[in-house]
C-alpha positions in Angstrom: -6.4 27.1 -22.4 -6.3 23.3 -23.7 -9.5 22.1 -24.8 -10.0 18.3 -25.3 -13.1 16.9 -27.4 -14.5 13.8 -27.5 -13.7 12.6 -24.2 -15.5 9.6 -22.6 -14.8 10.6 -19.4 -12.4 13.0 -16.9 -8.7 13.0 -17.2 -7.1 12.2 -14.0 -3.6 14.1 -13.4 -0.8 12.3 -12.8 1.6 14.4 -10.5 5.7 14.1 -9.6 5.9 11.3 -12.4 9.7 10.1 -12.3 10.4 12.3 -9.1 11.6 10.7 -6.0 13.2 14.3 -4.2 11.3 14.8 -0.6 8.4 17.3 -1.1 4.9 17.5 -0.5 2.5 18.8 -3.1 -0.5 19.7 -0.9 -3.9 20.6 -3.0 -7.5 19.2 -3.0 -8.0 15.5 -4.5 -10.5 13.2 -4.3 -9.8 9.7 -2.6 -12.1 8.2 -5.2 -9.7 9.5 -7.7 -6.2 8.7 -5.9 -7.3 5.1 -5.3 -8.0 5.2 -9.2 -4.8 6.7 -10.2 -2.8 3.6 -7.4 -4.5 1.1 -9.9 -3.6 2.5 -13.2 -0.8 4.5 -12.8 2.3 3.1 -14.2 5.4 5.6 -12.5 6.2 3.8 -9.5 6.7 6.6 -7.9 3.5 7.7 -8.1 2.0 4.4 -7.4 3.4 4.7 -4.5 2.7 8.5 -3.5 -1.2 7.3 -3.8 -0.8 4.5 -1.4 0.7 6.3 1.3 -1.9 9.2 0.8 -4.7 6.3 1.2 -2.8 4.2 4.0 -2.3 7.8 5.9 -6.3 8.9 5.4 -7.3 5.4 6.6 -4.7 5.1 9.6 -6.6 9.0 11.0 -10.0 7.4 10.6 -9.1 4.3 12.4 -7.0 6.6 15.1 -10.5 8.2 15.1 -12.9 5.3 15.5 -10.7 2.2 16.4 -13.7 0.1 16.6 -14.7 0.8 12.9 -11.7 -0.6 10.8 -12.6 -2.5 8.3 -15.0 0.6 7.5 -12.5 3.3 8.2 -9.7 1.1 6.7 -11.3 0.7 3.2 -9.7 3.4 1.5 -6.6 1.6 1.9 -8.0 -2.1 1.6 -9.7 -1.8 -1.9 -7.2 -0.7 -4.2 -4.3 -2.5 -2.1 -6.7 -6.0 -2.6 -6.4 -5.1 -6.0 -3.1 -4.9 -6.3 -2.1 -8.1 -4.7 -4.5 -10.2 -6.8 -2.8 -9.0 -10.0 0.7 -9.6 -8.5 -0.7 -12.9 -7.4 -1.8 -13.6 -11.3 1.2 -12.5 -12.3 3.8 -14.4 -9.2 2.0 -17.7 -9.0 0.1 -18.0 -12.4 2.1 -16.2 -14.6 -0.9 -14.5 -16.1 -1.3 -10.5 -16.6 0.5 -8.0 -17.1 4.3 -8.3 -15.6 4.8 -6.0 -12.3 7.1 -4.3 -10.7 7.3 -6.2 -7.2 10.1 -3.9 -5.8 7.1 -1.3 -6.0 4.6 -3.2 -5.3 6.2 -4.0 -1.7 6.5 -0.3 -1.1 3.0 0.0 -2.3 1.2 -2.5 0.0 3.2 -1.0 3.2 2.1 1.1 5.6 3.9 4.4 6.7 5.7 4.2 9.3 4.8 5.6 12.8 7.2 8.8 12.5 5.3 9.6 9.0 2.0 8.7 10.4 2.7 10.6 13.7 3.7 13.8 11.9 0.2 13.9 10.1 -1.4 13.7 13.2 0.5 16.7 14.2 -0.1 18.3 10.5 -3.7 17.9 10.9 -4.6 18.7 14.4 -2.1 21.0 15.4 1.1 20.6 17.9 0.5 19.0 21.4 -2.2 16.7 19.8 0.5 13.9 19.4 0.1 10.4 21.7 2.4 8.2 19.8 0.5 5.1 21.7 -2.3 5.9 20.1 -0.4 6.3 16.6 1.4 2.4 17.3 -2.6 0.8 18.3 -4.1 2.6 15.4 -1.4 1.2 13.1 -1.5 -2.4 14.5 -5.0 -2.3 14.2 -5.0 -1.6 10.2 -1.6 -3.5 9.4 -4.0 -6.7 11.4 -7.1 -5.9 9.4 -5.2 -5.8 6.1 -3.6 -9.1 7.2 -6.8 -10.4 7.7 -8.3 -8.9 4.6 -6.1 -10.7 1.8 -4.4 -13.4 4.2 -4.9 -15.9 1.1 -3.1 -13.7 -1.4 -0.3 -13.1 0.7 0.5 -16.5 2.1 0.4 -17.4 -1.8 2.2 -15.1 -3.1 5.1 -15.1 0.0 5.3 -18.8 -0.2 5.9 -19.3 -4.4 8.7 -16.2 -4.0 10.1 -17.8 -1.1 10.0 -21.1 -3.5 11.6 -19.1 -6.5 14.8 -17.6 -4.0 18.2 -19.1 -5.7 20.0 -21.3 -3.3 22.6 -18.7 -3.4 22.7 -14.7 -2.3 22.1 -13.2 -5.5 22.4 -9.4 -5.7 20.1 -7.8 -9.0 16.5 -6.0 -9.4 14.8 -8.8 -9.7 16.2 -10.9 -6.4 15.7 -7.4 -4.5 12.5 -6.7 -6.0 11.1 -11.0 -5.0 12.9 -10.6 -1.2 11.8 -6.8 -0.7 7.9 -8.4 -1.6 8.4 -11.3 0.4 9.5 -9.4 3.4 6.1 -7.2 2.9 3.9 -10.0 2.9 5.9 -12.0 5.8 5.2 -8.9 7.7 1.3 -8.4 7.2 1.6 -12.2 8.1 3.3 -12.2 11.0 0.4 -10.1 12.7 -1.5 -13.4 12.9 -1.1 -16.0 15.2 0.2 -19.2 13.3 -3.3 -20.7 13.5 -4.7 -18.0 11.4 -2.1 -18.0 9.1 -2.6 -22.0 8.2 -6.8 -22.1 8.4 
């Protein structure tokens, strides 16, 4: 038994830190705390582990209540909105702490409708699978987020597009600029071009 003193407030447990094999570590944990931990958290790994947890819990609550996303998405939306104003300080300003943006584009992207589909199953049992259902309910959040943070991610897609060398270059931090890129370019591409420019 470990017993810490003087504690302002309640650890938070970091799981899988540096661990990238394929398992899942199912046991109780509260969003409040995961959405936390996706803020803080500095394995990328983990960063990412938390978003997908969030992105999958708000993708069943939309797939439950499609007409309540931006309530059913928030989960997702808050710590995500987060996320892309530091990497916006950070991209365009050049302020805050320096960021991962290889991580960050895996962070801000949403499972994809395999993943998403075998939760369904996971969580309500076999038969219960209508993969329209899974591709509406994932339009519908990938569109709200989209709509959510179109200002951050018009910025910060436009400045990386404006930092790309004029020729193919092949290291972490060209991957890392296109991979983000490519994650905001599609949240944008969601909108109609008349929502992207207003």
């Amino acid at each position: 038994q470990f017993v810490f003193e003087n504690v302002a407030r309640k650890g938070m447990l970091s799981v899988n830190r540096d661990f990238t094999a394929p398992v899942i570590v199912d046991f109780p944990r509260d969003l409040e705390e995961v959405s936390a931990l996706l803020r803080v958290d500095d394995d990328g790994f983990s960063k990412w582990e938390y978003a997908q947890q969030l992105a999958t819990e708000s993708f069943m609550r939309v797939l439950e209540n499609p007409e309540s996303v931006g309530e059913a998405a928030v989960l997702f939306t808050e710590p995500v909105g987060h996320l892309l104003q530091a990497t916006r300080d950070f991209v365009v300003e050049g302020r805050g702490d320096p960021v991962n943006l290889n991580v960050i584009s895996y962070c801000i992207d949403l499972p994809d409708e395999t993943t998403l589909g075998e939760e369904v199953v996971w969580k309500r049992g076999p038969g219960s699978l209508n993969p329209g259902q899974v591709h509406e309910a994932r339009v519908l959040l990938k569109r709200h987020v989209a709509e959510s943070f179109r200002p951050l991610l018009l910025d910060i897609y436009q400045h990386l597009h404006a930092q790309e060398p004029e020729q193919y270059q092949y290291n972490a931090e060209c991957v890392g600029r296109r991979s983000l890129k490519n994650a905001c370019l599609g949240y944008l591409s969601c909108l109609s071009g008349e929502e992207v420019e207003s």
